[in-house]
Structure formats: structure tokens, C-alpha cells
N, C-alpha and C positions, 0 to 999 in steps of 0.2 A: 397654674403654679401657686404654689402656697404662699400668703404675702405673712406679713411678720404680726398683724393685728392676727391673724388667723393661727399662729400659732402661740396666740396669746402675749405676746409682747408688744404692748399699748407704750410702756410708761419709761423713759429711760433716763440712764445718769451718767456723764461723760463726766469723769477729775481729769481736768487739767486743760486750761485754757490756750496752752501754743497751739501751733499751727496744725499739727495733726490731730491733737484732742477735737480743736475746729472742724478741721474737715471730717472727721468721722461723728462729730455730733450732727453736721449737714446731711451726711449722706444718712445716718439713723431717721432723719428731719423729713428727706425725702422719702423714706418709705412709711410715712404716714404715723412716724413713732413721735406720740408727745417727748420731745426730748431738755432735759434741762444739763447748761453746760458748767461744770461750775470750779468757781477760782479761788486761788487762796487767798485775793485780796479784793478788798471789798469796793474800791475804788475802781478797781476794774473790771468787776462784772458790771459794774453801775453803767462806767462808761461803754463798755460792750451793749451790755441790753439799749442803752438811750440811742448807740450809732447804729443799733438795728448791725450791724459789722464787728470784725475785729482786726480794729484799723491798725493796732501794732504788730499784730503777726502773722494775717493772712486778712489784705487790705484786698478792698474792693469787690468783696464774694459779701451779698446781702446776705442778712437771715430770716427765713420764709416765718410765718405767723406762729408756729406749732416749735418753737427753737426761743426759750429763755434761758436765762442768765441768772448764778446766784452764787453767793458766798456763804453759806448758810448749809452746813452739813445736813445738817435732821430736814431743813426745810426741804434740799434737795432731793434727800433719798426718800422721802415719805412716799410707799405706794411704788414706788419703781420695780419693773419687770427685770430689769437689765441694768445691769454698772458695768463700766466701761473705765479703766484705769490707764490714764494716757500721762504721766508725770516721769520728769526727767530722774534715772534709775535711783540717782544718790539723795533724790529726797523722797521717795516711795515710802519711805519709814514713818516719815515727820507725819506724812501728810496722809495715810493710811490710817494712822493711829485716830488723826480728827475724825474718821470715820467709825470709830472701831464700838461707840454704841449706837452711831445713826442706822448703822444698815444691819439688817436679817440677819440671822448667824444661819441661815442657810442657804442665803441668798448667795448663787453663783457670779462671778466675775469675767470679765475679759480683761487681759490686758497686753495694752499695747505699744509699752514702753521698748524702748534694746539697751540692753547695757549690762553690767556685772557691779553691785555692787566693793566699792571697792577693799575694804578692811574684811570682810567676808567672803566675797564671790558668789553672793547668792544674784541670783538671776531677781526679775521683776516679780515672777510667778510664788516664788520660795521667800520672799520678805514678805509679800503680804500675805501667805499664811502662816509666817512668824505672828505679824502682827495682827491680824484677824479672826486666826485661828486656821485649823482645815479645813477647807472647802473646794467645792469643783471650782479649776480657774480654769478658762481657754484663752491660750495667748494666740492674737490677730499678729500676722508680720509677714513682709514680701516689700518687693519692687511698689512703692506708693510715694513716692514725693506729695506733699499735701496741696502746694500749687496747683499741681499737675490734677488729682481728685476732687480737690474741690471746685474745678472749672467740669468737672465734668470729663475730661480726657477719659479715656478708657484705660484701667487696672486691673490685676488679679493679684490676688492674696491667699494668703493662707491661713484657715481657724486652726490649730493644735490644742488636739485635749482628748484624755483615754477616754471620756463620757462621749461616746459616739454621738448619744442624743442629745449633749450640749453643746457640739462642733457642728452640727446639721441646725439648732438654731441660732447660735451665730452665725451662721451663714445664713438664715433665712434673715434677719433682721439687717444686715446690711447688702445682701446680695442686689445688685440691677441691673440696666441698663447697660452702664459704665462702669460696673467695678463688679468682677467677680470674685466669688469667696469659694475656692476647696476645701477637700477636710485633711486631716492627717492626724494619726492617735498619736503622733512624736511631737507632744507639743515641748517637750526638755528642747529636742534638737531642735526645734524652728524657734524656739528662746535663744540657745545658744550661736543659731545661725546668723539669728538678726543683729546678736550683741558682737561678734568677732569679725562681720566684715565689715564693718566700720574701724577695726585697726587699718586693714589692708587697703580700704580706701584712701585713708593719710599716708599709705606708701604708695598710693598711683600718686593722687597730688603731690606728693613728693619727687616724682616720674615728671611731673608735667611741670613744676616750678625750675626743674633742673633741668629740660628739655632733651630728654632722653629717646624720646620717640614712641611707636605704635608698638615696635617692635618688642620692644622693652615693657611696657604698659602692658599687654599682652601675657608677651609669660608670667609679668608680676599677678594678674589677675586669676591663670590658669595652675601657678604655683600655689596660691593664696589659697584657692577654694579647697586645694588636698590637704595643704597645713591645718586647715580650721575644721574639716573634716575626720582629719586625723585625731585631731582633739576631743572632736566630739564626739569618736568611734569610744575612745578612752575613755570617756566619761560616763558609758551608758549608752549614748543616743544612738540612733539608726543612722548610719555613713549615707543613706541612699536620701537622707534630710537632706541633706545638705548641695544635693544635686537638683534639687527643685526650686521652686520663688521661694521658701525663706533664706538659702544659702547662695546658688548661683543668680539667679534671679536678682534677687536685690544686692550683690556683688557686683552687678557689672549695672546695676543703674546709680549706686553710691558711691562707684568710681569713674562713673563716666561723665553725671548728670553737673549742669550748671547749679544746680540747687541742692547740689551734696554740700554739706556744711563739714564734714568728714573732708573729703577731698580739698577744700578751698583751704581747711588746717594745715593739710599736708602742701601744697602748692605753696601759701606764703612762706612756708620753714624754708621747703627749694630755692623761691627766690632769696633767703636770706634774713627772713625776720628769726626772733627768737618766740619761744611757745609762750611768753608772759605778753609777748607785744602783739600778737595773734588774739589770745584769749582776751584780754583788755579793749578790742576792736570789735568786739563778737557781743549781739546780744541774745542769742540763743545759744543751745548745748550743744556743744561736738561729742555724741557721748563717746565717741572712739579716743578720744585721748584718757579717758578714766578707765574705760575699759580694758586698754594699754598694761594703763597702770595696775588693775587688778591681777589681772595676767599675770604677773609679777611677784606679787603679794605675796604672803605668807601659808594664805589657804589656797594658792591656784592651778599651780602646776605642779601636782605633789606625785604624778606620774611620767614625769622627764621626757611628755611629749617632745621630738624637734620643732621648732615655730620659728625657725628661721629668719623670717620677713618681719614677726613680732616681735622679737629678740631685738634686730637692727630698728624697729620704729623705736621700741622703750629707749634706746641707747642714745636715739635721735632726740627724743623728747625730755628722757627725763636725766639723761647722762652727758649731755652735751655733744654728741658725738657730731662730725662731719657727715652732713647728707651723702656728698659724694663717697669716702670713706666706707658709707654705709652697703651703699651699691656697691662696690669694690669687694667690700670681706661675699656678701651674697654670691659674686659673680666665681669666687676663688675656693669657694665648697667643694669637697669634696664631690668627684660624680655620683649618681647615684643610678638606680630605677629611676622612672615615673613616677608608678602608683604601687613601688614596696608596701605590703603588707596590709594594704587599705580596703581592700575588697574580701582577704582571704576569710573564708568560714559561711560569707553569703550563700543564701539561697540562690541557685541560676535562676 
């Protein structure tokens, strides 16, 4: 098997210190890749490198000898084989631009952010080559809770990117043991997939705060995936994305898992908090509530997809509306098809 030194990827550069920038600087760390992780504040790459850990957002996973710490653009990216873009969607821009004469102006990216930014709609992939310029980007995304990866649990993911032979070395530099890495030339739609089921997970948690049941949970999840698919049919992307680990895949681990941070948004609304007393509680990103919100936006939906279940979360979130209420108008829809119009024109 080809290890990741062997296909020339020595030197790496993980932006963004939470919990999955973390865990995928570990697992680059494990395969033998000099890796440096780096934060936007300087204070806590400090205390990151010194605790040998990162005791605020994914505590108790050491970091092995070949895995430092830095705040320091240029100093980071000097020499790097590989960048790795892990920063929460809505500040990819800021924090992009600190990069935007440290790193190669050929030098390829990954990234592995979910989200839509919001006054735009651009994805993670599309703001940083606003602000970088063009370049090959392969976006990383799938069923990976970082807990769950960084103990070593076993995952599979997905690289997307048309450069065949840049999706085949993301996947050589992170592939192992415990975490495997596919390829797929759709890397739009496994952007798109990773950023939209984080809405529908805040309507399972919403499911689960109201105590609705499996049953209910269930069709919401089974509903969800054709909504988002349908979206992404619209937009370009390949419908049959969205049937794999970036769409179904990480749908039913973002609405099921105890460490969905999506899900736990949607569950305290059910039980009754409001979205400001939620987020004030919270000290990482739900990116499904911006997400939400893009949805929404001005540049989002300019093709009248139905998104039914997105419709009822925005109305939930950003309109006030009654959880229950919400369930209610979904249950009172019109009948329809299944899978109207979702497959037609495919290949058999």
C-alpha cells in the first residue's frame, strides 16, 4: 500500500484548531506526516503545544511527537505538502485571507469545513478561491464525529474533487487503519451534502426535544435526504451524492449521534429554549443554524426548490414559530410521490 511519505506528502498544515481540525491533524500525525496545527490566536496554540493536547475542544487525545502548534501563517505554511482548511464556514474569509501570501499560489487545498456561507451561499470550496485565487480544492466530508476519530473508532469519508489525482492523494495521506477515505469527482455535491444536513438534523433534535418518536424521526430523516438531494439535483450536483457518506451517511450520524451539536440545537428549541438561549450555552458552531439561514438568503433558493422541513426549521429559528405547529403544517402537505422527479434522466 502506498503510505503518504511515498507519495510525497511529508510536510502538512491543518487551519483551524476545533475539534475536527484536531482530529484530522492527529490522524495526518499518524501517518507519519510532519503536521503543524494552526490557530488564530496565539494564546492558544501556546497552550495547546505546552499541554502536548487540546484540552478545550477535544480533551484527553495526546499529541504524538511529529504534531505542533502555531499561530504564525508564513511560519506554518513554509515547505508544506498539504493544507488542510478546517474553520467554521462564516469565517473562512477572515481567516483565508491571513493566508493569502503565506501559501503557494499552486499549492492545492482540502477542505473540510460544512456550511453555506451566509450573505452569499458560497460553500467552503468557492470563498477560498474567491479569496486565494483558483486552485485545485478537495473537500474531506462524511459520517466523522471527531471524538469518535480521534480515539481511533473506525470511519469512512469521502475526498471530492474533479483532479482524480488530487482525490486519490487525499486519500493516501489520511487513509488507515480506522478511518477510511473514497474518492468521488462530486466534490460540489458532497460540499453541499455535508453543509444541508445539518438543517435537518436540528429537525430530528427537534423530534427528540418534543418527543415525537422513532417513527416520526425516521420519516423526518428519510424525507430530509430527498429534500437536500433535490436541491442539490438543482444546483448542478450529482442526486446519486447524496445517497452516500457525504449525504445519507452523515445524515443519520448528525441526527442521531450524542455529539451532534446540530441535533442538541434542535432538542433544546423542542424542549422549549429560545435559539439566543441555545447559542449563548454553546461554545462551539452549530453550523446548521447559519446554514438555515442561508437557505433563506437572497442568493439561495433562486430555483423554488420545495425544502419543506427547511422552510419549517427557518420559521422555527428565525421566525419564531411553534415547534409543534411546525410538525403540524409538515404533516398537513399536500400528498405527494416519494421520489417525484428525483432520479428522472439518470443513467440505469
Amino acid at each position: 500500500m502506498t503510505t503518504a511519505n511515498d507519495a510525497g506528502i511529508r510536510k502538512a498544515l491543518v487551519i483551524g484548531d476545533g475539534s475536527w481540525g484536531t482530529a484530522l491533524a492527529l490522524r495526518l500525525a499518524s501517518n507519519s506526516i510532519e503536521t503543524t496545527l494552526w490557530s488564530a490566536f496565539p494564546e492558544q496554540a501556546k497552550r495547546i503545544g505546552d499541554a502536548r493536547e487540546n484540552v478545550k475542544f477535544l480533551p484527553g487525545i495526546r499529541f504524538p511527537d511529529n504534531l505542533h502548534t502555531s499561530a504564525d501563517p508564513f511560519g506554518a505554511s513554509e515547505g508544506v505538502d498539504l493544507v488542510v482548511s478546517v474553520v467554521p464556514t462564516q469565517y473562512v474569509a477572515q481567516v483565508a485571507a491571513r493566508f493569502e501570501d503565506a501559501l503557494r499560489g499552486d499549492l492545492p487545498i482540502v477542505t473540510a469545513s460544512k456550511g453555506l456561507e451566509i450573505d452569499t451561499f458560497r460553500t467552503p470550496s468557492q470563498i477560498l478561491r474567491r479569496v486565494l485565487g483558483e486552485r485545485t480544492i478537495c473537500v474531506l466530508t462524511g459520517p466523522s464525529h471527531a471524538e469518535e476519530v480521534a480515539r481511533d473508532l473506525p470511519a469512512s469519508v469521502v475526498a471530492g474533487c474533479e483532479d482524480e489525482d488530487f482525490a486519490r492523494l487525499v486519500q493516501t495521506a489520511f487513509n488507515g487503519e480506522t478511518f477510511r477515505v473514497y474518492t468521488t469527482p462530486d466534490g460540489y455535491g458532497a460540499e453541499l451534502a455535508g453543509a444541508l444536513k445539518n438543517v435537518i438534523a436540528i429537525a430530528a433534535g427537534i423530534c427528540d426535544g418534543l418527543g415525537l418518536g422513532d417513527n416520526a424521526k425516521s420519516a423526518l430523516l428519510t424525507r430530509g435526504i430527498v429534500e437536500i438531494a433535490r436541491f442539490g439535483r438543482a444546483r448542478g450536483a450529482d442526486v446519486r451524492t447524496f445517497f452516500g457518506l457525504a449525504g445519507l451517511g452523515d445524515l443519520v450520524t448528525t441526527c442521531m449521534s450524542q455529539h451532534s451539536r446540530n441535533r442538541a440545537v434542535g432538542e433544546a428549541i423542542g424542549r422549549g429554549k429560545t435559539l439566543q438561549q441555545v447559542l449563548d450555552e454553546m461554545s462551539m458552531v452549530a453550523e446548521g443554524v447559519w446554514t438555515t439561514k442561508a437557505l433563506f438568503g437572497p442568493e439561495a433558493n433562486e430555483d423554488l426548490v420545495s425544502m419543506p422541513i427547511a422552510e419549517q426549521v427557518h420559521a422555527v429559528l428565525f421566525e419564531g414559530k411553534d415547534p409543534r405547529e411546525a410538525v403540524l403544517d409538515l404533516m398537513r402537505r399536500e400528498p405527494t410521490g416519494e421520489m417525484d422527479g428525483l432520479f428522472e434522466g439518470l443513467d440505469a
